[in-house]
C-alpha positions as YAML, in Angstrom:
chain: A
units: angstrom
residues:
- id: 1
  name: UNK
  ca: [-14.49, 12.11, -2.32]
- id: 2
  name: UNK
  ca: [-15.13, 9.12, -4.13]
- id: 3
  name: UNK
  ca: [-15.41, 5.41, -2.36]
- id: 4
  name: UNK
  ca: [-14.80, 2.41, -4.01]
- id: 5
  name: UNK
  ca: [-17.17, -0.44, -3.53]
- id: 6
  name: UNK
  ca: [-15.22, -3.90, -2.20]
- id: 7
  name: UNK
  ca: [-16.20, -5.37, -5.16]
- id: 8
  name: UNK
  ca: [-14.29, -2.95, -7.29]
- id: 9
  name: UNK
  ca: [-11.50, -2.92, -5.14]
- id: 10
  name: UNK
  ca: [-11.30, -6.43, -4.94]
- id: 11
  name: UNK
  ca: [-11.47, -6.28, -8.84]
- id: 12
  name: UNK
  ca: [-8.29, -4.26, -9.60]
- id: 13
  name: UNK
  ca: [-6.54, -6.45, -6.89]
- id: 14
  name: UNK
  ca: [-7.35, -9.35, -8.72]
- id: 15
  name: UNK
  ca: [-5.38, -8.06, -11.46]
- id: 16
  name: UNK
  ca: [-2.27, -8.25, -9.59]
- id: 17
  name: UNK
  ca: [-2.19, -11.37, -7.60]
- id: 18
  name: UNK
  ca: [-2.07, -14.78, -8.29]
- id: 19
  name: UNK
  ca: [-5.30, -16.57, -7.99]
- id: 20
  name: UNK
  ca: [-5.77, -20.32, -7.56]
- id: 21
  name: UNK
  ca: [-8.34, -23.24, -7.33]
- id: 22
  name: UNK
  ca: [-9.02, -25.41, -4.36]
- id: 23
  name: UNK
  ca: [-7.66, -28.35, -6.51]
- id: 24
  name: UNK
  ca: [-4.22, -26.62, -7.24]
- id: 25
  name: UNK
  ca: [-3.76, -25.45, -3.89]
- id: 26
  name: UNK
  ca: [-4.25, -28.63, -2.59]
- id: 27
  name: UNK
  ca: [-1.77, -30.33, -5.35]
- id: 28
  name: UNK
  ca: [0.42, -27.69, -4.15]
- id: 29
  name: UNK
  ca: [-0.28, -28.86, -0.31]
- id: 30
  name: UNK
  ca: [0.15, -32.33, -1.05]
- id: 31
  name: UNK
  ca: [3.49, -31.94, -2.38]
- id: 32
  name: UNK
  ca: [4.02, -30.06, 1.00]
- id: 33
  name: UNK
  ca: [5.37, -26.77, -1.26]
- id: 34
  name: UNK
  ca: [3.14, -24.49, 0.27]
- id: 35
  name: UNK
  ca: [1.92, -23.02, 3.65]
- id: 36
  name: UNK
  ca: [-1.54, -23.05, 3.68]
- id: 37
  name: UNK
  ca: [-3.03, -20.36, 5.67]
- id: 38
  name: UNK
  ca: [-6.45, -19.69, 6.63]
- id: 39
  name: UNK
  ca: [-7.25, -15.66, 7.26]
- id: 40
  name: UNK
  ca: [-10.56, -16.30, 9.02]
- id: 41
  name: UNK
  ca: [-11.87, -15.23, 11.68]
- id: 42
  name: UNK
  ca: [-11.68, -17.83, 14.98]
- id: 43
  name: UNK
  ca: [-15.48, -18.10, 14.98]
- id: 44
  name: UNK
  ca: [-15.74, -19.25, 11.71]
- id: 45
  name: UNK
  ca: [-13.16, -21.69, 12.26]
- id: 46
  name: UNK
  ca: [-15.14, -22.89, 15.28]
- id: 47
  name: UNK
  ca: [-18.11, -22.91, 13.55]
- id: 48
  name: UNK
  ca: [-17.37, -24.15, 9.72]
- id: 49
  name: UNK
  ca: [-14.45, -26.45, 10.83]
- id: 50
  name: UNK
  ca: [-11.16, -25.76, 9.74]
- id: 51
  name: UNK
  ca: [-8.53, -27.53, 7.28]
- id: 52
  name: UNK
  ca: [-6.13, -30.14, 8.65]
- id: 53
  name: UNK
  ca: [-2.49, -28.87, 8.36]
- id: 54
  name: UNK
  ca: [-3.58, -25.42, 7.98]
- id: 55
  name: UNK
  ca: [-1.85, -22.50, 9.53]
- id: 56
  name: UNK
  ca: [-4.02, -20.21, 11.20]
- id: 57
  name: UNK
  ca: [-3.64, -16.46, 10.86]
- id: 58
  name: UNK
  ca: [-6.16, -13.85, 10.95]
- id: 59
  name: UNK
  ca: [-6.95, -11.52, 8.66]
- id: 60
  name: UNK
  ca: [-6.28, -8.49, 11.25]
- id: 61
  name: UNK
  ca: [-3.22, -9.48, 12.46]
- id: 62
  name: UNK
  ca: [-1.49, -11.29, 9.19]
- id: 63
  name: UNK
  ca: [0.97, -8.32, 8.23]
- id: 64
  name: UNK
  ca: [1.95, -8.31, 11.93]
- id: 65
  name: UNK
  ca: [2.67, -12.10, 12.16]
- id: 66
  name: UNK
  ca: [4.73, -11.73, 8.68]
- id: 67
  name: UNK
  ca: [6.75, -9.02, 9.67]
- id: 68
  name: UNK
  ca: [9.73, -9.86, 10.19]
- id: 69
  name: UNK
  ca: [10.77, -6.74, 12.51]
- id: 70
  name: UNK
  ca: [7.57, -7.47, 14.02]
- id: 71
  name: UNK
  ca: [7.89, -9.05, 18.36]
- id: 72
  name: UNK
  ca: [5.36, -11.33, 17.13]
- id: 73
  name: UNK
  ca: [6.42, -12.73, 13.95]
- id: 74
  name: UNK
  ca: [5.80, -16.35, 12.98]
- id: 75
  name: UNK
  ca: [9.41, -17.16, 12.39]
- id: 76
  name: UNK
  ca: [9.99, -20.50, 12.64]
- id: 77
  name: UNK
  ca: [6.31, -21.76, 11.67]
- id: 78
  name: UNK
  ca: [6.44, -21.10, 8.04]
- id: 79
  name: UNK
  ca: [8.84, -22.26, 5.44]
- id: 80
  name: UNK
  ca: [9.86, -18.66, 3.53]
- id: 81
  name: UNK
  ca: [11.02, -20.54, 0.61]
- id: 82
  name: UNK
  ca: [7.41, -22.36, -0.22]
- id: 83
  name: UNK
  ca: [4.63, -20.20, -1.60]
- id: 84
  name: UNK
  ca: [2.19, -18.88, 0.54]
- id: 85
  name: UNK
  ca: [-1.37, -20.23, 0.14]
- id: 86
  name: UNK
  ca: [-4.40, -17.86, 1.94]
- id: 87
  name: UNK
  ca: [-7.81, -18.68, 2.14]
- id: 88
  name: UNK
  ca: [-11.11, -17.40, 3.88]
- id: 89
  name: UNK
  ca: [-14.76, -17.72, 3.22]
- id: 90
  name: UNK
  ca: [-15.14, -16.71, -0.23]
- id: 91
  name: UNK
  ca: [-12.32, -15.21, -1.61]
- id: 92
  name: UNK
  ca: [-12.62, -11.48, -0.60]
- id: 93
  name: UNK
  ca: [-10.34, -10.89, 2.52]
- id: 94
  name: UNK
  ca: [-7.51, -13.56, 0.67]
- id: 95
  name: UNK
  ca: [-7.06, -11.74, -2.49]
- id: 96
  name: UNK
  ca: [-7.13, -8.01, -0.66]
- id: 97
  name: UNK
  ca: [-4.43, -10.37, 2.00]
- id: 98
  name: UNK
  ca: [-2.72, -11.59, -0.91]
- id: 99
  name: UNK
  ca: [-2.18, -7.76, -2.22]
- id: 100
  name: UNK
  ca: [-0.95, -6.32, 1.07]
- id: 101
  name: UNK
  ca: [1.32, -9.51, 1.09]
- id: 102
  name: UNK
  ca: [2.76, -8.53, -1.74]
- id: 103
  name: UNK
  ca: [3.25, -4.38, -1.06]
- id: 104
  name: UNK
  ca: [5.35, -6.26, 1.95]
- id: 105
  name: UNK
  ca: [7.56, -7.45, -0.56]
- id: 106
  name: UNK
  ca: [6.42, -11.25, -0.64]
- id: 107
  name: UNK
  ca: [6.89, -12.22, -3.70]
- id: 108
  name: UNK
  ca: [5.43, -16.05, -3.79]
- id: 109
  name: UNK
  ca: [1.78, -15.61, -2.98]
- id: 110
  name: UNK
  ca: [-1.08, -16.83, -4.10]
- id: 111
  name: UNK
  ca: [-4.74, -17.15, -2.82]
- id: 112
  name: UNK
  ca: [-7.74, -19.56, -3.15]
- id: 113
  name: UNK
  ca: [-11.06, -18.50, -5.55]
- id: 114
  name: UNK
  ca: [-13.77, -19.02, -3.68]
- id: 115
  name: UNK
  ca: [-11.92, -19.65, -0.33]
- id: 116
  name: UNK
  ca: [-13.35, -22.38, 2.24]
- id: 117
  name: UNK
  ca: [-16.57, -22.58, 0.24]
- id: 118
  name: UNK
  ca: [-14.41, -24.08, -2.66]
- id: 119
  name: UNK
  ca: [-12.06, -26.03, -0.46]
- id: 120
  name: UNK
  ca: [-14.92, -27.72, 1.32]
- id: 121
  name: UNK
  ca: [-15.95, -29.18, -2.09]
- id: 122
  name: UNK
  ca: [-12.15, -30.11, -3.02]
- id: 123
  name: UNK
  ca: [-10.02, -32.95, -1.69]
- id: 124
  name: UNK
  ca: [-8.80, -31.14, 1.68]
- id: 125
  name: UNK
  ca: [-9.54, -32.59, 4.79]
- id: 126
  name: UNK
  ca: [-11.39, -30.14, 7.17]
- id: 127
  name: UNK
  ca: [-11.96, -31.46, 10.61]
...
C-alpha cells in the first residue's frame, strides 16, 4: 500500500477546485455574494481572532452542517444561491473542504490561498 503525502493530495485537489485570494474573496464579501466560512478549529478562533461576518463551521463537522438530510443542517444560515467562501489557517483543510464540498454536489465553491494567514494581511476585519 502506497500513502499519499497531504501535500500531494492537496496538490491533485487543487486541480479541481476553485482557488481564490484574500482580496477577491473579500470583493466577493463586500458585495455580500458570498458566505464566508471559516473551517477552523474553535481554539484557533479564540486564539488568532476570527473574521467579522464570518460563518463558523468546523472542519469535522462541515459535510454534516451542509447536508441537507442531515438533523443538524444549517438551513436557514446560509444563502444556497451565493458561492461558498472557506478558509482556515493556511489553505490545507479549505481546499481538501472545498473538494468534499464539491463530491456533495455543491457546485459554487471556492476557497482562500493561504487561508487566515492571507486574510489577516487583506482588507477583512478580524476582531
Amino acid at each position: 500500500m502506497t500513502v499519499k503525502s497531504i501535500q500531494s493530495l492537496v496538490d491533485m485537489v487543487l486541480k479541481e477546485i476553485k482557488t481564490i485570494t484574500a482580496d477577491e474573496a473579500f470583493q466577493i464579501f463586500e458585495k455580500n455574494n458570498c458566505n464566508l466560512i471559516d473551517i477552523r478549529e474553535i481554539n484557533e478562533l479564540e486564539n488568532s481572532g476570527k473574521v467579522e461576518g464570518a460563518n463558523h463551521i468546523p472542519r469535522g463537522m462541515l459535510e454534516v452542517y451542509l447536508d441537507p438530510y442531515s438533523p443538524i443542517f444549517k438551513n436557514g444560515q446560509l444563502d444556497k444561491d451565493k458561492e461558498i467562501v472557506l478558509f482556515c489557517a493556511g489553505g490545507v483543510r479549505s481546499a481538501l473542504a472545498a473538494k468534499s464540498l464539491k463530491d456533495m454536489g455543491y457546485e459554487k465553491i471556492s476557497h482562500i490561498e493561504g487561508g487566515f494567514g492571507a486574510i489577516i494581511n487583506s482588507n477583512f476585519k478580524v476582531i
